[in-house]
Structures are given as structure tokens and as C-alpha cells.
C-alpha positions in Angstrom: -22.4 17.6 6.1 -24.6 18.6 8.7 -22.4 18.1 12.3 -23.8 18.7 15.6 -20.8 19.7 18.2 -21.1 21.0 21.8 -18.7 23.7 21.3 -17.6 24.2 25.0 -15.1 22.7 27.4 -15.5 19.5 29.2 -14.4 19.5 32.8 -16.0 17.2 35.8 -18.4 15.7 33.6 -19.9 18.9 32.2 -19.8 21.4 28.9 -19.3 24.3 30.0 -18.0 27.9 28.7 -14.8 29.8 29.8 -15.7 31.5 33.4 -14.5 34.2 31.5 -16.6 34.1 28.7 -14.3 35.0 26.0 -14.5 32.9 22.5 -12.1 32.1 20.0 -12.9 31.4 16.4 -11.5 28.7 14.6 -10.9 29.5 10.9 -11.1 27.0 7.5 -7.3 27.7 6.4 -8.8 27.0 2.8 -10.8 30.2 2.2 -10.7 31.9 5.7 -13.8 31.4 6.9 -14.8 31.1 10.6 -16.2 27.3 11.0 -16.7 27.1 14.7 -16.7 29.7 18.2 -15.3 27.5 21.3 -14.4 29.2 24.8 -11.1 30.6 25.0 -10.6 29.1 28.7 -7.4 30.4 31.2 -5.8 29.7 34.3 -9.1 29.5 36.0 -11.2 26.7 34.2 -7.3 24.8 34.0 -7.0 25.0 37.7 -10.8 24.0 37.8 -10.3 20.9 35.6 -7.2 19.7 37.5 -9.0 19.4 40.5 -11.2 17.3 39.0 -9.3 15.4 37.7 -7.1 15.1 40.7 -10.4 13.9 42.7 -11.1 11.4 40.1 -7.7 10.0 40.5 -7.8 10.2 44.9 -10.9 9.2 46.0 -12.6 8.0 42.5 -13.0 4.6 41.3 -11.2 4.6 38.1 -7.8 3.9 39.3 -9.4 1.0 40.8 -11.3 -0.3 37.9 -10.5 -3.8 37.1 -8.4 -3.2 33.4 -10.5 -5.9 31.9 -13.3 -3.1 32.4 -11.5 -0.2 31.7 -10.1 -2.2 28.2 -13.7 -2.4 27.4 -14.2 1.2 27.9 -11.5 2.1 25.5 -12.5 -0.7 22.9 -15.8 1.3 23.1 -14.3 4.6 21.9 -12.7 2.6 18.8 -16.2 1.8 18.5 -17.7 4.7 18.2 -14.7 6.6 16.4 -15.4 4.2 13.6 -19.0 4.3 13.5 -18.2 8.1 12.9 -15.5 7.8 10.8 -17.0 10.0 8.5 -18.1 12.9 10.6 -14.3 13.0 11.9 -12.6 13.3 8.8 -15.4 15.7 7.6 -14.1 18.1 10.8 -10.6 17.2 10.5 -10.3 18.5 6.8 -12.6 21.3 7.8 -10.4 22.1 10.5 -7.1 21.4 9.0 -7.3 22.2 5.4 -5.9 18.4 4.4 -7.3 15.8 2.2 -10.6 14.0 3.2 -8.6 10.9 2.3 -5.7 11.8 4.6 -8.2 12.3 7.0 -10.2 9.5 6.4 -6.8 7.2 6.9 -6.0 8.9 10.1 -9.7 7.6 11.7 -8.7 4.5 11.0 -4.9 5.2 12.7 -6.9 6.6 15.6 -9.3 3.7 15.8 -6.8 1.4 15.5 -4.6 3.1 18.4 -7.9 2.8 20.9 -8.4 -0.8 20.1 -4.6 -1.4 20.2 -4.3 0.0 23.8 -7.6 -2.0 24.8 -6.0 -5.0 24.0 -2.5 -4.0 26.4 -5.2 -2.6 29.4 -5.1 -5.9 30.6 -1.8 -7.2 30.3 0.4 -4.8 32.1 -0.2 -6.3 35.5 3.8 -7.1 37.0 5.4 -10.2 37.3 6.6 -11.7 40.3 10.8 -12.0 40.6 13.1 -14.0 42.3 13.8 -13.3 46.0 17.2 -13.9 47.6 14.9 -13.8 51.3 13.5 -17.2 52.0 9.7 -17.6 52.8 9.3 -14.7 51.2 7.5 -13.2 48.0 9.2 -10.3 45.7 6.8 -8.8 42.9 6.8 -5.9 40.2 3.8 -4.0 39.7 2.7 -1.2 37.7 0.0 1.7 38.5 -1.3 4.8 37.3 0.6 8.1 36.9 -2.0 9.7 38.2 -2.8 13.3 37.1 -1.7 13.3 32.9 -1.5 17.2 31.7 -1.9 16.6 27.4 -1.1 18.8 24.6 -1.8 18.1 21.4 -0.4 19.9 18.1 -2.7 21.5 15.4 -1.2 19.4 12.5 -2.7 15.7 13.3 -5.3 17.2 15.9 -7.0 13.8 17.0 -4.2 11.4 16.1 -1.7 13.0 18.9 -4.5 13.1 20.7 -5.1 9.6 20.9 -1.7 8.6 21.5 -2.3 10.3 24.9 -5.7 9.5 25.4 -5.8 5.7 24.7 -2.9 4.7 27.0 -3.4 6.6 29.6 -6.9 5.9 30.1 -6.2 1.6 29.9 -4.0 2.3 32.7 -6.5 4.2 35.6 -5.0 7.8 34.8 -7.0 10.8 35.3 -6.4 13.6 32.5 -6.6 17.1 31.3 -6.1 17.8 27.6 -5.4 20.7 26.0 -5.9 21.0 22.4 -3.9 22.7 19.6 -6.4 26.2 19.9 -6.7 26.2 16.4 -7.4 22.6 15.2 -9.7 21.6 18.4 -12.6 20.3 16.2 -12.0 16.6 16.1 -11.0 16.5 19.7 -13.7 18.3 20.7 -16.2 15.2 19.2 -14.0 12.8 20.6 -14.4 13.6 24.5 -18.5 13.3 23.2 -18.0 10.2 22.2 -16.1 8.8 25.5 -18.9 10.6 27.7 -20.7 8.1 25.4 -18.1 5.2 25.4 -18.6 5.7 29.9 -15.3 7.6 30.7 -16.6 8.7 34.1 -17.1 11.8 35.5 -13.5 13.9 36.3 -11.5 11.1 34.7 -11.3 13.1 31.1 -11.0 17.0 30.9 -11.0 19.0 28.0 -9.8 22.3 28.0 -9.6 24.8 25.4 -7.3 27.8 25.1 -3.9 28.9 24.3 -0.8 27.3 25.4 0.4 30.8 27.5 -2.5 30.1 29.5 -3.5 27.1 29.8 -0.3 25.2 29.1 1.1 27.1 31.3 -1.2 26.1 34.1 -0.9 22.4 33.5 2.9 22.5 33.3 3.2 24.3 36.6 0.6 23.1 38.7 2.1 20.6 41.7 -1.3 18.6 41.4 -0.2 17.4 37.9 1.8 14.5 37.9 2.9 13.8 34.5 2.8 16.1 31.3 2.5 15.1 27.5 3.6 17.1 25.1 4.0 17.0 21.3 5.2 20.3 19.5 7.9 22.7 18.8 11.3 22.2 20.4 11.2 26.1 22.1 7.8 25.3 23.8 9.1 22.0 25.1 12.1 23.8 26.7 9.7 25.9 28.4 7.4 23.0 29.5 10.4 21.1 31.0 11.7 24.4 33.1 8.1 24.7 34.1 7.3 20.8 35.0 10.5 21.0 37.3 8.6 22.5 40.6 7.1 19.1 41.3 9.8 17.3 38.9 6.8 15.9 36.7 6.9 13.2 34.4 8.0 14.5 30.9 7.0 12.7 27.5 8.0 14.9 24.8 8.2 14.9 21.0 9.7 18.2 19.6 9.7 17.1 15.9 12.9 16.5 13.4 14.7 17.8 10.8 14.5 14.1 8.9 16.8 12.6 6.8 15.9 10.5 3.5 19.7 8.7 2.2 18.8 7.8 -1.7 21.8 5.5 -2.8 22.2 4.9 -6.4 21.3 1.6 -6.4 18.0 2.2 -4.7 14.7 1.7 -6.8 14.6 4.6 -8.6 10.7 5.4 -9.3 9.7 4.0 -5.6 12.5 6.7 -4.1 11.0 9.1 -6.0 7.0 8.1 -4.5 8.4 7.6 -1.5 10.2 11.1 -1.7 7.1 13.4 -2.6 5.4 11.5 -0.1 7.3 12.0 2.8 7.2 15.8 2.5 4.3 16.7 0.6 1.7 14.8 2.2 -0.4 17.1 4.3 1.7 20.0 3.1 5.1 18.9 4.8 3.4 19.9 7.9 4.5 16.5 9.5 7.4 16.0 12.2 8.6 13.2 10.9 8.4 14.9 7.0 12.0 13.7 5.1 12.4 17.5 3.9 16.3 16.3 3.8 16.8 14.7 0.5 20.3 13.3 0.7 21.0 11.9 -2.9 23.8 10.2 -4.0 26.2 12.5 -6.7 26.1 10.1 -9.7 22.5 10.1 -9.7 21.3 13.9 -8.7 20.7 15.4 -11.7 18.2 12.7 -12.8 16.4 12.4 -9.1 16.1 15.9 -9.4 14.6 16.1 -12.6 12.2 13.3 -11.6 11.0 15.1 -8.3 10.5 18.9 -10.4 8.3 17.0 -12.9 6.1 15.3 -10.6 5.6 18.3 -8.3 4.9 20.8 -11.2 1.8 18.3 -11.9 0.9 18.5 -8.5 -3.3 19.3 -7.7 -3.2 22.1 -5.2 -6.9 23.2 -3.3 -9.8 22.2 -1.5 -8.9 19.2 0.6 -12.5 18.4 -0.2 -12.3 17.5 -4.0 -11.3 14.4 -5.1 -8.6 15.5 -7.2 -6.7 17.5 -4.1 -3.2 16.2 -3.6 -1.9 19.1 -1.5 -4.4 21.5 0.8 -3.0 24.6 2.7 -1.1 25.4 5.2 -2.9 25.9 8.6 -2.7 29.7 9.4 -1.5 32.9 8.0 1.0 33.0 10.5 2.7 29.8 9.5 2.4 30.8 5.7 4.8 33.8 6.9 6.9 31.7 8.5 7.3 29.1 5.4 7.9 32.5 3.6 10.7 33.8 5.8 11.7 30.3 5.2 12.5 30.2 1.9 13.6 33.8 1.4 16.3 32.4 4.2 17.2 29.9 1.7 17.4 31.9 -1.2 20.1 33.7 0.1 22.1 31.1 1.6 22.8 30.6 -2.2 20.6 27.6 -2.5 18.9 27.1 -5.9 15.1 27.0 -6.0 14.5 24.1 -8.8 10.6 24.4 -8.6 8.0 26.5 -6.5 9.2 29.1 -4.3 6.3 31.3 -4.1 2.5 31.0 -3.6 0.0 29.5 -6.3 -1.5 32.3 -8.9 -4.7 30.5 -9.2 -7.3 33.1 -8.0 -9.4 30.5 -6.7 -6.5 29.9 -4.2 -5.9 33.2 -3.2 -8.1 33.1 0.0 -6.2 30.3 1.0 -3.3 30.0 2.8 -1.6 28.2 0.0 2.5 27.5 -0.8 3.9 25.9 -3.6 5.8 22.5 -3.3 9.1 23.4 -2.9 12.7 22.2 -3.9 16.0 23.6 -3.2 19.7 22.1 -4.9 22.5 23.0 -3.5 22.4 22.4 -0.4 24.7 22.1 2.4 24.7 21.0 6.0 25.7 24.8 7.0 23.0 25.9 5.7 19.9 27.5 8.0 16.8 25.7 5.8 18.7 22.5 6.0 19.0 22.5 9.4 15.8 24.5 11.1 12.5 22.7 11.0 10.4 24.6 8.5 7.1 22.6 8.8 6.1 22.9 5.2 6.4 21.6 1.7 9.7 21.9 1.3 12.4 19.8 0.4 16.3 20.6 0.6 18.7 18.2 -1.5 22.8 17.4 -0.5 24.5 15.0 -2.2 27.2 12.4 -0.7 29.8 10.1 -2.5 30.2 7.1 -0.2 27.9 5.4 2.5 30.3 7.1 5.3 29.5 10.5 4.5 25.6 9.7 4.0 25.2 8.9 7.7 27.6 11.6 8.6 25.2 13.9 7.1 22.3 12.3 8.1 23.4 12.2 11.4 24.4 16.1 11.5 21.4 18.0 13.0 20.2 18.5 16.5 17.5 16.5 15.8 16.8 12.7 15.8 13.0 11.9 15.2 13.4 9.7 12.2 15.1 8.8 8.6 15.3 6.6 5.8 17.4 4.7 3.7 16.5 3.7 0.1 18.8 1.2 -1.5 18.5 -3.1 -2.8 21.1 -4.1 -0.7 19.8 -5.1 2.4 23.2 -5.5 4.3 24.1 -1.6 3.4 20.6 -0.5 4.7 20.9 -2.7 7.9 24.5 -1.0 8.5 23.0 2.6 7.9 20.5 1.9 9.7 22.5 1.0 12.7 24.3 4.1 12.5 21.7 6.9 12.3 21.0 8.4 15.4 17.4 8.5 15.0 13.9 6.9 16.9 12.8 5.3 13.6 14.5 4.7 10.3 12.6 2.9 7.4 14.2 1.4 4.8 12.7 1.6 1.3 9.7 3.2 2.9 9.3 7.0 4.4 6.2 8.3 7.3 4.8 4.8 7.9 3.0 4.7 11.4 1.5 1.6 13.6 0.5 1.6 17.0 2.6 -1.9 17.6 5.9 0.5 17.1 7.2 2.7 19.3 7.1 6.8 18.2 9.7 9.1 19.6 13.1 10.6 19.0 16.9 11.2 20.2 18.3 14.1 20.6 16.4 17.6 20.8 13.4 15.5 19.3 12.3 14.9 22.9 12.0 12.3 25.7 10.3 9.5 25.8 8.3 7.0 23.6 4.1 7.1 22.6 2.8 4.1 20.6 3.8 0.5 21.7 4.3 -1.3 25.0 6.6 1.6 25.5 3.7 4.3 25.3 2.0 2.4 27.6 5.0 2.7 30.0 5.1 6.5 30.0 1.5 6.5 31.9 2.7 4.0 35.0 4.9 4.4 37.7 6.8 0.8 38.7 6.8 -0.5 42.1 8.5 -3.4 43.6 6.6 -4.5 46.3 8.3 -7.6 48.5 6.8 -9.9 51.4 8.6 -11.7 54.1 6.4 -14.7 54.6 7.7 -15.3 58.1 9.5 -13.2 59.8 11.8 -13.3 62.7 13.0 -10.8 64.8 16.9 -9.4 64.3 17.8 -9.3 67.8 20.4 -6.8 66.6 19.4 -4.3 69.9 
């Protein structure tokens, strides 16, 4: 496919290199090649974009643009993201190394998020509230943030992305984004298509370069009023530490160590789909992935057997050929790390049931590949059950009665999300109740809308994206109240 991409940053209405003029390659993680050269920007072209986008915010007219109009604006980008569905999910399996159809379902999650957030721009206006005062009028309103500092991971590039984008542009924010410096393809084409959609001038900055740098600039700079950040739990401590000069606004999601509670008397074949699915898809490199398989005793032996002969069937490679059902990992880096993982594992005494190791197909080997993995075994003590891993690997513990399944479940520093799989609705609805968790789905695993609040408890983060909630995040609440006819005190 033949793609045309400005391969620069975006900042005050203009592409533009790094001052510095240093590049960074991006690389295909399938075979290692180098797809793209984009700036490698620093402190200088952040400080640069802030400023414009702090202009925007003081003395442009976006804060000010009626939110019928600036709806229509973001309806626009839907638009157009659909209308290049194709092109996207081209780049993002380019970029990322996962399937065209995982790719090609995420356009359609990203579309949907725009259009979603279109529809709220005009319907977040206050309300007015009862008054104790007579002759007097008490009202609620909400407005603009103001300055949004974004960073985006490198697993769902232009998803994340448009969790931040979408809302905070239907509510008059001015923004700086930062992509993951290795997946920045998709986002890249995005900010092309809102100069298109008529984002104005200053009101959308992209800059890209490394989080040391340019993260660091956005999370310490006092003319940054709010900071979005989606991505490993040490970086988020550092962002908050940093975003306390001018006590920013935090939204943060640091990712989970997820729970999936199989009960005997849950479906057995859909626990098993619904099992593979929640860690495998796009090579368990998903927050929410259930990589904690929590089966009950009597019927281990036979989900295990299940899940060993399903993944030794699984089609490993390109995430372009039809037949893909797993691509790579993103980086040689995180390969190592899935490595370390699972050596960890190995001798915490766990038992490696399948995989373990990387594929022996030579057509693989350029890739950074790992084998769907599953450990028995397991125990809550145990490093690989408790330490996110971010790849396809599953760890399975057993319980004995619905107590000690939502103890375990419940035993991590995490609490991004879980799930329950059992037929007996008033068991899942108790469970439910009891996991400490921002989402649990019962007799379902990974299942996103933009309707439904996304976020976690615990050390998964603060904050929620997605629903009215994610709207939230991007306003400030005022109560403004108006005495209709005053009269002096006399109290002097």
C-alpha cells in the first residue's frame, strides 16, 4: 500500500523537524526493518509546542467556540478516520506488528470514540441548583482544563490516543501529545487528518521523542495544566512527582495484573475462547490482558489440557496474512524482557505446560517472536503472577470455594480489571461486587465501548477515560451564584 505521511512534528499549525535535527527510525518488529525516519524532538520543540498551545488556550478562540461547532469538528475526524480506515490499519500493523484485522477493529473503536465524544460536546453545559438566597440565581458550570500534556503507549498507538484526543478537544482544551516513540505512525496521520477535519492553529500539537525528554518537559512545565498518561506503573510514579510543581491534573492508567475466575460450572468451551482471547490477542501486550487464569481445582486438569491444545495450533507471523492469529512482540528490548520473564518463572518452580521459548520457524527468526505461553502451578507468591509481564503469557492457580477466588483475585497491587465465568448469575453478581477492580466482565474478557468508563483502582492509576467520566477528566467545575438584588449588610 502506497501511504503518503509528513513525517515531522506538528506544533502551532506547522510540520516541522526537531530544532535539533536528530531522527529516530521506527522499525517493523516483524522482520526488523526500518519503515519510517521522524524527528527525535527534546526539551526545546516541547517548550515550543506548549506555548502554543498555551496561546491557543489564552487569547485563541477555541475555548470559546460554541460546542455545537467544536462537536462538528470532532464528528469530522470520525469522518475522515473512517474514510481511511484502511490506510490506518495498514500503518498500525506496519507499526505494531498485530493483525490487520485487530487493526482494522481498532479504526472502527477509534472512529467510534470521536463520534461518541461529538455527541457529549454539547451536552456538558451545567445545570442550575437550588439557592438558599432569595432573588438570587446558583448555577454549575463546566470549562476547559486548559493546557492537556498526552502520552500515549506503543501497544494500541491511536486508540489511547483518541481517548485523549476526542474528549479533550469537545471540551475547548488546547493539547500537546506525545506519542509512544516507537509506534508514532498512526498518530502521526491522525493530527493530518484534524488539520483537515479544522482543529485550528495551536489547539493540537504533536510532538515526537522520547519520554526522558519530552515527557519530561510536559510533566514539569507550570504552563501545563493537566497531564494524561497511559503506561507503566514506574513512569507514572515519576510523572506524578513531576506534575506536583504546579499540582497538575493527573489521569493515569498504569495497567494490571488481571484476573480471569473460571468456576466449574461456567461454559466450558466459551471460558476456554474467552481465555486465549484475553491474553493472546495482540501478543498479551494488552493492560487489561487476563494473564491470571484462576481455575477452579475439580476442573484444572481438563481446562488445562483444553488451553495447551488450542495454543499448540496457534498461527504465529506476519500480522499481514490472513491466517496470522498472533504477530510479535514490539521491540527486542521487550522480547528480553518477556524472556527474563519466564526464566523468573521457571525457577519459582512453576511448570511450563506449553511454549516457553521462541518459535524455530526460520521464517520467524528476524522477528521478534515468543511462543504463547502457559505456566501450572502457580501461586500468589510467586514473581510472574504478580509483575506485569506484557506478553503472551498466561499463569494458572486454582481455588476451592468462591471466597478464596476473590481473595486471590483480589491479591495484587493492581486493580484494572477481571472476570468471572460461571451460569449462575447471582454468584457472578456477588464476585463481581467483591473484586476490587475498574471493570469486571462476566462470561466475557477485553470487551471495550466508549459508553463505559476505562480506568482502575489501586496502582492501576487515577482517574477514568471513556464515558461521561472521560469527559470529566478534561473540565474544571465551577459554581458560579448571582444575588439578583442585593442589599447592603450594614454590618460596619
Amino acid at each position: 500500500m502506497d501511504v503518503n505521511l509528513t513525517l515531522k512534528n506538528y506544533i502551532n499549525g506547522e510540520w516541522v523537524d526537531a530544532k535539533s535535527g536528530e531522527t529516530r527510525d521506527i522499525i517493523n518488529p516483524y522482520n526488523q526493518e526500518v519503515i519510517a525516519t521522524v524527528p527525535e524532538a527534546d526539551e526545546t520543540d516541547t517548550k515550543e509546542a506548549i506555548a502554543a498551545a498555551r496561546e491557543a488556550f489564552d487569547n485563541g478562540e477555541w475555548p470559546e467556540t460554541p460546542a455545537t461547532e467544536r462537536g462538528a469538528i470532532v464528528r469530522r475526524i470520525a469522518e475522515l478516520i473512517e474514510r481511511d480506515k484502511e490506510e490506518l490499519a495498514y500503518l498500525e500493523s506496519l507499526d505494531t506488528g498485530k493483525t490487520m484485522d485487530e487493526s482494522r477493529g481498532d479504526m472502527d473503536d477509534i472512529a467510534g470514540v470521536f463520534r461518541y465524544y461529538a455527541e457529549l460536546a454539547d451536552k456538558n453545559g451545567g445545570e442550575l441548583i437550588d439557592s438558599p438566597v432569595p432573588n438570587s440565581v446558583s448555577k454549575v458550570v463546566h470549562e476547559p482544563v486548559g493546557v492537556c500534556g498526552q502520552i500515549t503507549p506503543w501497544n494500541y498507538p491511536l486508540l489511547q490516543a483518541s481517548w485523549k484526543l476526542a474528549p479533550a478537544l469537545a471540551t475547548g482544551n488546547t493539547l500537546i501529545m506525545k506519542p509512544s516513540e516507537i509506534t508514532p505512525l498512526t498518530t502521526i496521520k491522525t493530527f493530518a487528518l484534524m488539520e483537515e477535519a479544522g482543529v485550528p492553529k495551536g489547539v493540537a500539537n504533536l510532538v515526537l521523542g522520547a519520554g526522558a525528554t519530552v515527557g519530561n518537559e510536559l510533566s514539569t512545565s507550570n504552563d501545563v495544566d493537566l497531564i494524561s498518561f497511559t503506561g507503566g506503573i514506574e513512569t507514572g510514579k515519576k510523572i506524578m512527582q513531576a506534575a506536583s510543581g504546579n499540582v497538575k491534573k493527573l489521569a493515569l492508567e498504569l495497567g494490571g495484573k488481571n484476573p480471569n475466575v473460571i468456576f466449574a460450572d461456567a461454559d466450558f468451551d466459551l471460558a476456554v475462547d474467552q481465555a486465549l482471547n484475553g491474553v493472546f490477542f495482540h501478543a498479551g501486550q494488552i493492560c487489561s490482558a487476563g494473564t491470571r487464569l484462576i481455575v477452579e481445582e475439580s476442573i484444572h486438569d481438563a481446562f488445562v489440557e483444553a488451553l495447551v491444545e488450542r495454543v499448540k495450533k496457534f498461527r504465529i507471523g506476519s500480522g499481514f496474512d490472513e491466517d496470522t492469529q498472533m504477530g510479535p512482540l514490539i521491540s527486542a528490548e521487550h522480547l528480553a524482557k518477556v524472556e527474563k520473564y519466564v526464566e523468573t518463572g521457571r525457577k519459582e518452580g512453576a511448570t511450563i505446560a506449553v511454549g516457553g521459548g521462541r518459535p524455530e520457524d526460520p521464517e520467524l527468526q528476524n522477528g521478534f517472536f515468543y511462543l504463547p505461553t502457559i505456566f501450572t502451578g502457580c501461586t500468589t507468591d510467586m514473581n510472574i503472577v504478580q509483575e506485569e509481564a506484557f506478553g503472551p503469557i498466561i499463569t494458572v492457580e486454582t481455588f476451592t470455594s468462591e471466597q478464596e477466588a476473590v481473595k486471590l483475585a483480589n491479591d495484587s497491587i493492581y486493580g484494572l480489571a477481571g472476570g468471572v465465568f460461571t451460569q449462575d448469575t447471582v454468584k457472578a453478581e456477588r464476585c463481581a461486587a467483591k473484586m476490587r477492580m475498574g471493570t469486571v466482565w462476566i462470561n466475557e474478557f477485553n470487551l471495550y465501548f466508549p459508553h463505559a468508563p476505562w480506568g482502575g483502582y489501586k496502582q492501576s492509576g487515577i482517574g477514568r477515560e471513556l464515558g461521561r467520566l472521560g469527559i470529566e477528566e478534561y473540565t474544571e467545575t465551577k459554581h458560579i451564584f448571582q444575588n439578583l438584588k442585593p442589599e447592603p449588610l450594614h454590618w460596619f
